[in-house]
TORMARTOR-12654 format. One record per residue (C-alpha): x, y, z; residue in one letter. Coordinates in pm, whole numbers, plus 32768, in hexadecimal, padded with zeros to 4 digits. Example, Ala and Ser with C-alpha at 12.3 -4.5 7.8 and 13.67 -1.06 7.14 Angstrom:
residues 2
84CE7E3E830Ca85577F9682CAs
This chain:
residues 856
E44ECF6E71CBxE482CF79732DxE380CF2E7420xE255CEAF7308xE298CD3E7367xE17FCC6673B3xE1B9CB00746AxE0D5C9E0742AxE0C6C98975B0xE066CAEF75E3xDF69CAC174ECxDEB6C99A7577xDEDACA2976C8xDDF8CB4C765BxDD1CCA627572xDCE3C9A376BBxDCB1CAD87772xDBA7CB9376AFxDAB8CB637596xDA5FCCBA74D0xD906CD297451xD916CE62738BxD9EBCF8C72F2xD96DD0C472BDxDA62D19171D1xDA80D313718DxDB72D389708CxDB9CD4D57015xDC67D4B36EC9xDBC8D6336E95xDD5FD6BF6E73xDDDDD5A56D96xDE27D66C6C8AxDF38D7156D4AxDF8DD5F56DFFxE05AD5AA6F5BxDF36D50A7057xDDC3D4D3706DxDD1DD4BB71C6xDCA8D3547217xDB8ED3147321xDB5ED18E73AFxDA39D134748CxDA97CFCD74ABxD98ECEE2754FxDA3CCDA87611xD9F2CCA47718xDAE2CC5A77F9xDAB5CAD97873xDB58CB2D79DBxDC15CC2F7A74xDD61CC9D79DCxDE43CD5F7904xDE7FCD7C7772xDEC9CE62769AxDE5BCEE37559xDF0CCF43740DxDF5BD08E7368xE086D14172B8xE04ED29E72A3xE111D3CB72C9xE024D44E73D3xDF07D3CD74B4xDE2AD4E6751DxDD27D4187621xDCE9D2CC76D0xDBB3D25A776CxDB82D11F7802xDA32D0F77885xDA00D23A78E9xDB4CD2707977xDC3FD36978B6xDD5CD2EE78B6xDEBAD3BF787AxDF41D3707716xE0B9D3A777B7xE0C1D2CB78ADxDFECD18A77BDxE074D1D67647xE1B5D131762FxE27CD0667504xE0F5D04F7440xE049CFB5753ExDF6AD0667631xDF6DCFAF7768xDDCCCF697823xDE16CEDC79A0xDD5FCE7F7A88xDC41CE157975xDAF6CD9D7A8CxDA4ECC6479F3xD93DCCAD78FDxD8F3CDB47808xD9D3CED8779AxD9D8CFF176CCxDB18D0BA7638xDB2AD1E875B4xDC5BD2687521xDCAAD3A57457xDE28D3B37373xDE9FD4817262xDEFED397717ExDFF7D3AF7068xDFE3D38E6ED5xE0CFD2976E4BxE179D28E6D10xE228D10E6D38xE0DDD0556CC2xE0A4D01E6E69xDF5CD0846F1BxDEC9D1976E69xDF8BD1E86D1DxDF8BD35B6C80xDFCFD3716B1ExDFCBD4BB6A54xDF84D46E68F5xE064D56367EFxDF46D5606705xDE3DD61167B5xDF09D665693DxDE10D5B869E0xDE39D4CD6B20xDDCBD35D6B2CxDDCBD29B6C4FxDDC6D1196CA2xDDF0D0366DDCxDEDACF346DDCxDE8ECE646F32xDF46CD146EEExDFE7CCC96FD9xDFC0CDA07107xDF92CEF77079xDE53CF4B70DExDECDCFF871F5xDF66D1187106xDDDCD16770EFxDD15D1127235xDD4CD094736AxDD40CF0F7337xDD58CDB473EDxDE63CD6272D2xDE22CBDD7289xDD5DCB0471ADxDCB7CA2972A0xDBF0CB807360xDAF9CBA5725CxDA25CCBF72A9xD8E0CD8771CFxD96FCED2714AxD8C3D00E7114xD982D1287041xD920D2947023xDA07D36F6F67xDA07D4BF6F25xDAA9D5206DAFxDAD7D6396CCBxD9D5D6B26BEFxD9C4D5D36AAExDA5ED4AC6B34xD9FCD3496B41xD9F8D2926C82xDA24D1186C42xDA14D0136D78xD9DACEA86DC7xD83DCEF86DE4xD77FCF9B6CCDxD7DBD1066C46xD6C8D1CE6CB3xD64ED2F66BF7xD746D40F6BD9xD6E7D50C6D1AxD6AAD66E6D0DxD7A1D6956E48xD8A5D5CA6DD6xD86ED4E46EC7xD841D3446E44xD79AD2A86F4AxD7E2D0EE6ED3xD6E2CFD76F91xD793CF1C706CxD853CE016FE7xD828CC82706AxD929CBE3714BxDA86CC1B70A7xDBF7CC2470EExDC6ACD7D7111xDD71CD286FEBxDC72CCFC6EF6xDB91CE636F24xDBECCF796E3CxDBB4D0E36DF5xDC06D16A6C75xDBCDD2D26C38xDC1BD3D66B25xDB99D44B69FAxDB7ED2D96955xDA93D28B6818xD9D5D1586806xD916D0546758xD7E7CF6F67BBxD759CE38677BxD6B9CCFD6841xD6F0CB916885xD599CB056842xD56FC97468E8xD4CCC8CA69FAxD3BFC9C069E6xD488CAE46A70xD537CBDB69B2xD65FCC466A2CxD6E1CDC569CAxD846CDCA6933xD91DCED36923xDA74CF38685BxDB18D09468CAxDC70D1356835xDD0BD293682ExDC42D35C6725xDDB3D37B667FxDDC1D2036659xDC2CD1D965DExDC73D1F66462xDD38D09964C2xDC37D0066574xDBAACEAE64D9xDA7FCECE65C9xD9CBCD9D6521xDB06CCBD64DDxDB3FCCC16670xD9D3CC9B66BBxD99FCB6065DAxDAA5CADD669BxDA3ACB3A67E9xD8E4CAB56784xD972C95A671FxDA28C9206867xD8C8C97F691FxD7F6C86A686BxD958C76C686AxD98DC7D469F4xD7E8C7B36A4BxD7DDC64C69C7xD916C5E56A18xD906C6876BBCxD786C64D6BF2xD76BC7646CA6xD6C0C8EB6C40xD7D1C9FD6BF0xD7F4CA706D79xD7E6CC056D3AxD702CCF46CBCxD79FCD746B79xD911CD3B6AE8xD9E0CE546A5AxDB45CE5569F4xDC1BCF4B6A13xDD5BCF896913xDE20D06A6A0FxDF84D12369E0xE0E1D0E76A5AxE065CF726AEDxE159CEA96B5FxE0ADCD4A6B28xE027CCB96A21xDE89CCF66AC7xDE0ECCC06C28xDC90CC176C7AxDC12CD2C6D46xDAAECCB46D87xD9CCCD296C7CxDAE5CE506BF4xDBF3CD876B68xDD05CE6E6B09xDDDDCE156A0BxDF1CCEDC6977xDED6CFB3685ExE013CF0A6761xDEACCE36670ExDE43CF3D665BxDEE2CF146535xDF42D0586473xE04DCF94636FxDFFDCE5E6291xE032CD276367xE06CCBD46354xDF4FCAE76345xE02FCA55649DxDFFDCBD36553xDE76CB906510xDE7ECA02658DxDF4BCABF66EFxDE70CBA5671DxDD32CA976711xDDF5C9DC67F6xDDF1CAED68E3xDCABCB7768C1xDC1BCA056912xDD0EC9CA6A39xDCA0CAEF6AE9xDB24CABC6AA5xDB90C91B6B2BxDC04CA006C50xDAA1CA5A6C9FxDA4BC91A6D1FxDB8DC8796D85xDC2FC9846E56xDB45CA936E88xDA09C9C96ED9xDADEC8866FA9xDC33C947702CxDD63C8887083xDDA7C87B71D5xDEEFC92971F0xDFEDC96F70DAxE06EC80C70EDxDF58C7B67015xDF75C8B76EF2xDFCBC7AE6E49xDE59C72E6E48xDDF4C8AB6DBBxDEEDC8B76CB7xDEFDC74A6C2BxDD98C7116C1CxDD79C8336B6FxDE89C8196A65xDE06C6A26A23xDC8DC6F86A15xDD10C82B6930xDDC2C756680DxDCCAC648683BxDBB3C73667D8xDC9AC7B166F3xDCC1C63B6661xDB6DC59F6692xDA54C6B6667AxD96BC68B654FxD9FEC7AF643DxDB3FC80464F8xDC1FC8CE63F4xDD49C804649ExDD1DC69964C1xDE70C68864ACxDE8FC711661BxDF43C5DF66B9xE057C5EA658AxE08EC738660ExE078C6BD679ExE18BC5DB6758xE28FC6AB66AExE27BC8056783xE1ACC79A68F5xE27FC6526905xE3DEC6EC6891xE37EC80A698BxE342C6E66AB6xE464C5DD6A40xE54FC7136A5DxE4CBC7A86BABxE4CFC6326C57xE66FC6176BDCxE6CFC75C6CD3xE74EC7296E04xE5D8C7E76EAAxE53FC6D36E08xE428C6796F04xE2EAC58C6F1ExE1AAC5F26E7FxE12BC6316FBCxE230C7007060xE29DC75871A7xE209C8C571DBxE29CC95B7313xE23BCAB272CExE1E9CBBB71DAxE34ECC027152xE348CA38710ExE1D1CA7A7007xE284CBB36F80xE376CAFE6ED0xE2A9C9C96E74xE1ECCA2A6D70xE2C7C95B6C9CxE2D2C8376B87xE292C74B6C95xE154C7EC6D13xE0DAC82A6BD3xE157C75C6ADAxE1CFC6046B85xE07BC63E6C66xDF9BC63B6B23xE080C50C6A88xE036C44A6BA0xDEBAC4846BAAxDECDC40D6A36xDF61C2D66A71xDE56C2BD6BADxDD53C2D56AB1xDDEDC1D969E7xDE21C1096B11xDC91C0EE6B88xDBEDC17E6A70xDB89C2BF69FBxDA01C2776A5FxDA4FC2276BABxDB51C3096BD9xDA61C42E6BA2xD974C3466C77xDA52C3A36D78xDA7BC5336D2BxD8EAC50F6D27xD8E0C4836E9FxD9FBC5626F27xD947C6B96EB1xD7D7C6436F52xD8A6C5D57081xD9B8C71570CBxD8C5C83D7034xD939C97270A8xDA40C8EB7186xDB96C8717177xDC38C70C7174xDD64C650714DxDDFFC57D708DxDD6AC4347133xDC0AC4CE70F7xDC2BC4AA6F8ExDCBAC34E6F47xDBBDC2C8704DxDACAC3456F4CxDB92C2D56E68xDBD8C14F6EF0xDA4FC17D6F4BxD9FFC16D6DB1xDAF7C0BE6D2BxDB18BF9F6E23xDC79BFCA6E42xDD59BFDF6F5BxDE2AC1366F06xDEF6C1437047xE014C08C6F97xE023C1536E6CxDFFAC27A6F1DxE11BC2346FF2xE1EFC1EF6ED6xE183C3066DE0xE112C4426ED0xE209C3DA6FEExE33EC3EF6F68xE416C4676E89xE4E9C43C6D2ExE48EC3996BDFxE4CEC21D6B54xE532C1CF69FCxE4CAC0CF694BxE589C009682AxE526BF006755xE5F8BD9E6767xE5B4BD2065F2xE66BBB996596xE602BB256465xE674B9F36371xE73AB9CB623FxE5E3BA23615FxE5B1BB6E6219xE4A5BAA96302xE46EBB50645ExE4DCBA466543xE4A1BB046690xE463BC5F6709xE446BCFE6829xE448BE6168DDxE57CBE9869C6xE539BFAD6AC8xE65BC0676B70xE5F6C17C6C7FxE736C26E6C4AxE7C7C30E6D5DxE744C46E6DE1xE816C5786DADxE8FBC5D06ECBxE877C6B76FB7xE6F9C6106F87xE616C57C7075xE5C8C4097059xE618C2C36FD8xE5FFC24B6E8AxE4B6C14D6E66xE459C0A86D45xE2CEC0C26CC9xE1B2C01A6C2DxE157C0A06B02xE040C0536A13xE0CEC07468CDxE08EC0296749xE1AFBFB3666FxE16FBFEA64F8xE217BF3763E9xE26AC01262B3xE29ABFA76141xE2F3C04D600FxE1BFC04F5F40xE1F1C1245DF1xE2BDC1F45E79xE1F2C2165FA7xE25CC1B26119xE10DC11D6180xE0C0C06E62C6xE078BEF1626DxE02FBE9263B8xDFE9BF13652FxE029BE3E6657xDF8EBEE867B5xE030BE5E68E6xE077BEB26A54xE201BEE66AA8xE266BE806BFAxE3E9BE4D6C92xE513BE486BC1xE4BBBD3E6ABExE365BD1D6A23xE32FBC19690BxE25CBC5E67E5xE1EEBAF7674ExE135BB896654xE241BBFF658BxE2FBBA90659FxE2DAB9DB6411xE27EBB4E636FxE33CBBE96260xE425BCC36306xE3ABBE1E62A1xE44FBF516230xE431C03F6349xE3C4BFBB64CExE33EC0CA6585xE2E0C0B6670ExE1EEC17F67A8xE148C1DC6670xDFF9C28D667AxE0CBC3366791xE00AC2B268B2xE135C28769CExE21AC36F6A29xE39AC30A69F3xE4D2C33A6919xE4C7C2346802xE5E5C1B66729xE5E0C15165DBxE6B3BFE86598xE7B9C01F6499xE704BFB06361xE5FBC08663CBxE6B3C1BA63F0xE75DC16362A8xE613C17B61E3xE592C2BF6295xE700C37E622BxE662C34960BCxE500C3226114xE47AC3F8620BxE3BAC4DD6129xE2D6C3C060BDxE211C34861D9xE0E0C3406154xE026C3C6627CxE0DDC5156359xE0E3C47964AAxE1CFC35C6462xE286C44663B5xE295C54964D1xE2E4C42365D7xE438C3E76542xE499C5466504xE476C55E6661xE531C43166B6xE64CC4D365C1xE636C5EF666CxE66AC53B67BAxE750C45B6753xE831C5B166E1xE7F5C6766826xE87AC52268BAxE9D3C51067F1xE937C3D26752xE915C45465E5xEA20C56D6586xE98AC6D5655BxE9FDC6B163F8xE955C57A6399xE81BC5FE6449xE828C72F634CxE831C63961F4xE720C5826294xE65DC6B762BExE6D5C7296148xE6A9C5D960BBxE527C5DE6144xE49BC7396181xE45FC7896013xE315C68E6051xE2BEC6D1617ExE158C7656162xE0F7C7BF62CCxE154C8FF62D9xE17EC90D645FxE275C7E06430xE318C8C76348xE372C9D46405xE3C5C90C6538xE4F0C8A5648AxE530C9BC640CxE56FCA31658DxE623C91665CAxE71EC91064BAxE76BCA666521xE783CA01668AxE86FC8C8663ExE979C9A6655DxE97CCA736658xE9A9C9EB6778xE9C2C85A6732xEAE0C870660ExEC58C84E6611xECBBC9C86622xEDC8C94B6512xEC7FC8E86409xEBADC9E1648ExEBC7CAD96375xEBB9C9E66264xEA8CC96062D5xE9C7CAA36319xEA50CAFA61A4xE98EC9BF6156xE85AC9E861E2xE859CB4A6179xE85FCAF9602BxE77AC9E76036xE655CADA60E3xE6ABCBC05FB5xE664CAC25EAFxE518CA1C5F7FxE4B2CBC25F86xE4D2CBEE5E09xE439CAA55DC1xE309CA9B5E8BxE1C6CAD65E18xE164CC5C5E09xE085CCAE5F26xE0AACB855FDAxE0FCCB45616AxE236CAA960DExE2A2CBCB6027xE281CCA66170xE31FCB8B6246xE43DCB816169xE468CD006141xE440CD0E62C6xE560CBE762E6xE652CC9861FCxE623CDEC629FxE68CCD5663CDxE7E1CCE66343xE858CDB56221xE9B5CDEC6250xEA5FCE2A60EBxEA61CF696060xE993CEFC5F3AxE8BCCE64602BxE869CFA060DFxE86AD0795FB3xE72BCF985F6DxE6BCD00460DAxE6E4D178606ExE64AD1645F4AxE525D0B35FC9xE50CD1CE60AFxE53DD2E05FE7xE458D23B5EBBxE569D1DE5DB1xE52DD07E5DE7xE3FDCFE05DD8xE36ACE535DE3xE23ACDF45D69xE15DCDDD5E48xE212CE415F49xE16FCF7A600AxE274D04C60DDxE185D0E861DFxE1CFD145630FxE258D05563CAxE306CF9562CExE3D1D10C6280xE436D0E86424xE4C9CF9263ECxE57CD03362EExE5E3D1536383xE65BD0A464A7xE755CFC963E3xE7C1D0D4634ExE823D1AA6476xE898D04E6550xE9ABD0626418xE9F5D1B06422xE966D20362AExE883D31B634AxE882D3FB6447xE773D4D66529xE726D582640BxE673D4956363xE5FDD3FF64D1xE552D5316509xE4D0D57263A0xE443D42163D1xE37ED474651CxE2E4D59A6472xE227D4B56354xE1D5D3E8649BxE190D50065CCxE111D3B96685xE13ED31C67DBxE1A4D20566F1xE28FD303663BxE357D3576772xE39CD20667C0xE408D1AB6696xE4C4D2E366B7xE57ED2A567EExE5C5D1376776xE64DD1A66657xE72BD2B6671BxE78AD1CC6807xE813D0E466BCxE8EED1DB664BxEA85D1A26690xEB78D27066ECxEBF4D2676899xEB5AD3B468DFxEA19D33A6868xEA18D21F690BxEA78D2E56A5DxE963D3AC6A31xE84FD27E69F3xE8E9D1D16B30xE8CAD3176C18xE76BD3436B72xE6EAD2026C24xE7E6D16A6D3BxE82BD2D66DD5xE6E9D3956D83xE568D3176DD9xE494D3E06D10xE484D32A6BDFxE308D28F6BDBxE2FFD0FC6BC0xE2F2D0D06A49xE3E1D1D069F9xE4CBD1266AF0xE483CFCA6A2CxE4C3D06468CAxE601D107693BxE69BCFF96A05xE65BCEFE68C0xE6E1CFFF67C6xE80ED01E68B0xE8C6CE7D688BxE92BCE6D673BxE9B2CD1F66B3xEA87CDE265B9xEB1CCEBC66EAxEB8BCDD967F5xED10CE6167EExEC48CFD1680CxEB82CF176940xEC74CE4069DCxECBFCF796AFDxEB53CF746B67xEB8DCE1C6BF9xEC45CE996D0DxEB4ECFFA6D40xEA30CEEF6D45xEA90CE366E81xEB03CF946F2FxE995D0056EFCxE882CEDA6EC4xE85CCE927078xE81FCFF4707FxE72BCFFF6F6ExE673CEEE700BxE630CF99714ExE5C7D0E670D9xE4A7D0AC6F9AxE3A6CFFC6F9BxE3ACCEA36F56xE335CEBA6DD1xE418CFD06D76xE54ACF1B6E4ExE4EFCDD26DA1xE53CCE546C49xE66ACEF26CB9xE723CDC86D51xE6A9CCD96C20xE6C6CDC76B22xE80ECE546B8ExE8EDCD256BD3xE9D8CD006AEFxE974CBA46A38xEA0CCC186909xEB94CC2A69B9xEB7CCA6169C3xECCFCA0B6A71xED4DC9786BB9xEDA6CAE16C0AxEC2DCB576C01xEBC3C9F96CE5xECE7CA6A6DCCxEC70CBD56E08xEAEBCB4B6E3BxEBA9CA3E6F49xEC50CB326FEBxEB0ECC536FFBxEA44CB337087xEB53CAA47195xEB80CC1471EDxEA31CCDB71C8xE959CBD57270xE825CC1E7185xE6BDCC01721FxE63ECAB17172xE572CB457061xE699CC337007xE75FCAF17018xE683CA476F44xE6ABCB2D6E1BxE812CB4D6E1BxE843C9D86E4ExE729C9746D1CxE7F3CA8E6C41xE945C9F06C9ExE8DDC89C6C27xE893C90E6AC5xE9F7C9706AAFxEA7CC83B6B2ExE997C78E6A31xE9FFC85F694ExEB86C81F6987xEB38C696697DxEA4FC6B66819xEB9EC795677FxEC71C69D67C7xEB8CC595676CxEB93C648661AxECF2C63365E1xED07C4A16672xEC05C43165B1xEC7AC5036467xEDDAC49B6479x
């Protein structure tokens, strides 16, 4: 990745320097079905505010012709390391022309080629965040030059041309000629093309109508719930309009479900793409559906905050990706005839896990982080940017209100239209609403870094009378290796009291306070009847670690199945959870919790979240020496929840899902097999095609099948899907020369495409196989620096996390990572994901011994 760096300081200079008009773009994607490069033309329009020197950005493998003003320059002597270099700019206007063969990609960066099995056709997609734009056209590669874009492109016959303007009608020549665009950030324009199918519809309000559009592969369009994703595309349209005061800013909206992507959707103005797992082709989980919203309405929240008002510089993605996520589940939450009003339940036990785990590694970092360059964003799309950001917004809202909160979103779009801000542009809209002085709390909650917890201080008398109570606040240390000071927080906060009410827990009262310093006394509660369960921050509305007091947590271990409403309910299994990735509550103990109360948990997303996490704890968190008995136990357990679930329900398929995962006996895969083959059946239960993969895969992790069956498999399902299953699946299998094989397949080859890559490298780490593993510690380190500097960043990425060995927890594996980083001297992102994969180890070392301590 040599030589695509980007500074901030050489940013600004060349913000201060020039201001750019216009991009005129010619691509001929004519020869995509055979691949290797398209030719790229740039006519790039620019002002240059004095005399000077700059340079603009490209990555391509050749550069055919450079014009500046006029003057041709040789492509030799000014293409260099992805940059062209323009001296001696003369003050004023300027026009650049520059002609590149460009290059296909198949590692979801720039301009993706897919061939689909089903029908051997190409599909391509951009991917621009964050600086891979230049992979297509000649670009001025930063957020804050916004610029009007023009696209012509030049396709095969019977394709469809998608961009950020409307799709105009299908030309004779082949040639899609798109209206210019308004002023945009070059990461947010987009070009899909291929043989896609579509469906239409509009957004009617305000007296416009806006067109929608939903595109897939035709092999995907039996799948397609056109009408389930526009009802909820329409909802976050007439929740967004009210809410942001301000018209939809583009002239249609289409989304895009796209192959092989490697995020979860990006807000390309007007052509959101989206990856194409969305389209469902098994039975799902009502939780798959209530994801999928979320990201449907995050990206359409994009439109305004982020494509229309543009951070800055990438030190502020924070204010793209939190305002999004929060104005996502809100919608989600509040919208008149949501399908999941239960959205915040869900916030708090996947977003919030997600963010209280990302701000424990040693690369924790403030909301608002230090971006020094491009390789700094790359790794920052993280918990903290998403998740802690959006947390953090809620407990704004809480904080001044959600009226004047949105006030403020109201004033900040009329103000920054079109252009990009900072963070001090928002909360002065913000303090301008809401009358409240938000430099403090921004200090403390954007500015730095860690998480507080907060634990109740409960005396009461002889007759069970509360005689005080307060909230103690400690601000842990940060983990070695972070940035920062630990700082304790004010937090707004409800504490609910719980009783038993027929068998019910049911809240019986709700105090709503503000939590400042260490100590903060709660009068109210003084002469009450001490209730059964005290639970701070309920409602969810700050962001910190709680504790339960003892008498608490000794009602939950019975009780924690009847909370009468899911949000209390999910707020202590995360605490649980917390509390056993801390070494406070022994792994075992945190599975008879989850036993004792799963069996009533009804929100299905809850559900399967601790599903993953039971499986995560025995893995990783328990005492090797229990390990086995306790994966026997919960292996049973998800046997008996399958069989007694209702037929046809999400529980049923979470639970057959769950036990798939972990069948170890040979009873336990003979059920397994004979799922697969048909000699078992539940009622209810339909084994379609994705359900038979999870099956499969099991199987083959444990050796019970072999390629045979893998490849028998692939022919019922001759699928991109199919082959990655596939390879995941192949990459399961035991045996050392297999293994061997799956390594040299990704670590000393390149050619597997991105999501291949993915499925093989998490087919490869086996919990079952660590002793068959254990080598690959040492082959990891010998190879990861080098992996780094020769892929791209996205396919490198996966390598480094999904390769380290996290499974091999011992001092021995922290003493090899100590050693690589003393010796290799890592660039700092490369550092960065080494050092965050190192600390789950250490955790994990701490939690398995914590297991045994607490158990003895």
């Amino acid at each position: 990745m040599a030589g695509t760096n980007l500074t901030r300081v050489e940013a600004q200079e060349r913000a201060r320097l020039l201001s750019v008009d216009r991009y005129d773009i010619e691509l001929d994607l004519s020869g995509a079905q055979e691949g290797g490069t398209f030719r790229s033309v740039t006519t790039v329009r620019f002002e240059a505010r004095e005399a000077g020197s700059t340079f603009i950005d490209l990555v391509a493998p050749a550069v055919r012709e450079v014009v500046l003003n006029g003057r041709t320059l040789d492509p030799a002597e000014v293409f260099a390391d992805s940059r062209i270099a323009l001296a001696d700019l003369p003050a004023g206007p300027c026009e650049l022309r520059v002609v590149a063969d460009c290059a296909y990609t198949n590692t979801g960066e720039g301009l993706h080629r897919f061939v689909d099995p089903v029908d051997d056709q190409a599909y391509l997609y951009t991917q621009f965040e964050v600086p891979d734009a230049r992979r297509v056209f000649a670009s001025f590669e930063q957020p804050d030059l916004k610029a009007v874009f023009a696209f012509t492109v030049k396709a095969p016959a019977g394709w469809t041309v998608v961009s950020n303007s409307p799709t105009p009608e299908p030309p004779a020549d082949g040639v899609w000629v798109f209206e210019p665009t308004p002023r945009i950030s070059t990461y947010i324009t987009a070009i899909i093309a291929g043989p896609y199918t579509a469906v239409h519809s509009t957004w009617e309000g305000e007296g416009r109508s806006v067109p929608l559009g939903i595109y897939c592969r035709p092999s995907l369009a039996e799948h397609l719930d056109a009408e389930a994703l526009f009802e909820v595309t329409r909802q976050g349209f007439d929740w967004f309009h009210e809410k942001f005061a301000h018209p939809y800013p583009f002239a249609k909206y289409d989304q895009l479900f796209v192959p092989e992507f490697n995020a979860g959707a990006m807000e390309n103005a007007g052509a959101v793409t989206i990856r194409d797992q969305y389209v469902f082709r098994s039975k799902v989980t009502d939780s798959a559906y209530e994801l999928r919203g979320e990201t449907v309405l995050h990206e359409l929240a994009h439109m305004w905050f982020g494509d229309l008002v543009t951070m800055e510089w990438w030190n502020d993605l924070w204010l793209n990706e939190s305002f999004a996520t929060y104005t996502s589940i809100a919608c989600q939450a509040h919208a008149p005839g949501s399908r999941w009003p239960q959205a915040w339940t869900t916030f708090a036990n996947t977003m919030k896990t997600w963010a209280y785990r990302q701000d424990q590694l040693p690369s924790t970092h403030p909301i608002m982080a230090e971006i020094n360059d491009l390789d700094d964003v790359l790794v920052n799309f993280d918990g903290i940017t998403y998740a802690k950001g959006a947390s953090v917004l809620k407990q704004l809202v809480a904080y001044v209100g959600m009226d004047a909160f949105f006030a403020g979103v109201q004033t900040y779009f009329q103000r920054h239209a079109w252009g990009n801000t900072r963070l001090t542009d928002l909360l002065g809209a913000l303090e301008e609403t809401s009358g409240r002085d938000l430099k403090t709390w921004s200090k403390a909650w954007l500015e730095t870094a860690g998480i507080n917890v907060l634990r109740p201080e409960i005396e009461t008398g002889a007759d069970g009378t509360i005689t005080s109570f307060a909230v103690r606040q400690d601000a842990p240390d940060l983990p070695a290796g972070a940035k920062g000071v630990p700082v304790l927080r004010p937090h707004r906060i409800a504490i609910g009291a719980y009783d038993l009410v027929d068998g019910r827990l049911v809240r019986t009262r709700r105090v709503e306070l503000d939590v400042d310093g260490s100590h903060t006394d709660v009068p109210e509660f003084a002469g009450t009847p001490r209730p059964a369960v005290v639970l701070l921050n309920d409602d969810d509305l700050s962001y910190a670690k709680v504790r339960l007091d003892e008498q608490s947590l000794a009602v939950v271990r019975d009780h924690v199945g009847d909370f009468a409403e899911s949000l209390p309910r999910a707020l202590v299994w995360a605490a649980a959870w917390d509390m056993t990735r801390d070494g406070e509550l022994a792994t075992r103990d945190y599975l008879e919790l989850v036993l004792h109360g799963i069996g009533k948990e009804s929100d299905i997303g809850v559900v399967q979240s601790l599903h993953r996490q039971v499986k995560l704890a025995l893995d990783l968190y328990a005492d090797p020496a229990w390990r086995d008995s306790g994966l026997a136990r919960w292996t049973q357990a998800a046997l008996e929840h399958l069989e007694a679930a209702a037929p046809g329900s999400d529980h049923q398929l979470a639970w057959a899902r769950a036990f798939a995962v972990t069948a170890r006996t040979p009873e336990q895969l003979d059920i397994l097999q004979g799922l697969l083959e048909g000699t078992r059946s539940y009622e209810g239960l339909a084994v379609d095609t994705d359900l038979r993969w999870a099956l499969l895969n099991r199987l083959a992790a444990t050796g019970r099948v072999g390629e045979e069956a893998i490849e028998a498999e692939l022919v019922r399902d001759a699928t991109s899907a199919g082959e990655q299953h596939a390879a995941a699946a192949r990459a399961a299998r035991p045996g050392a020369a297999n293994k061997a094989a799956v390594w040299a397949s990704v670590v000393e080859d390149d050619k597997l495409p991105n999501a291949v890559q993915e499925a093989v490298i998490g087919g490869f780490a086996q919990p079952d196989q660590r002793e068959e593993l254990a080598p690959y510690t040492e082959r990891y380190f010998a190879a990861v620096k080098q992996v780094w500097e020769s892929r791209s960043h996205e396919m490198a990425q996966q390598i480094v996390v999904g390769l380290y060995p996290a499974l091999q927890v011992s001092q021995a594996t922290l003493d090899a990572t100590d050693a690589w980083l003393a010796s290799a001297q890592p660039p700092p992102a490369l550092r960065r994901l080494v050092v965050e994969s190192r600390s789950g180890v250490e955790r994990a070392l701490k939690a398995q011994a914590a297991d045994a301590r607490l158990s003895a």
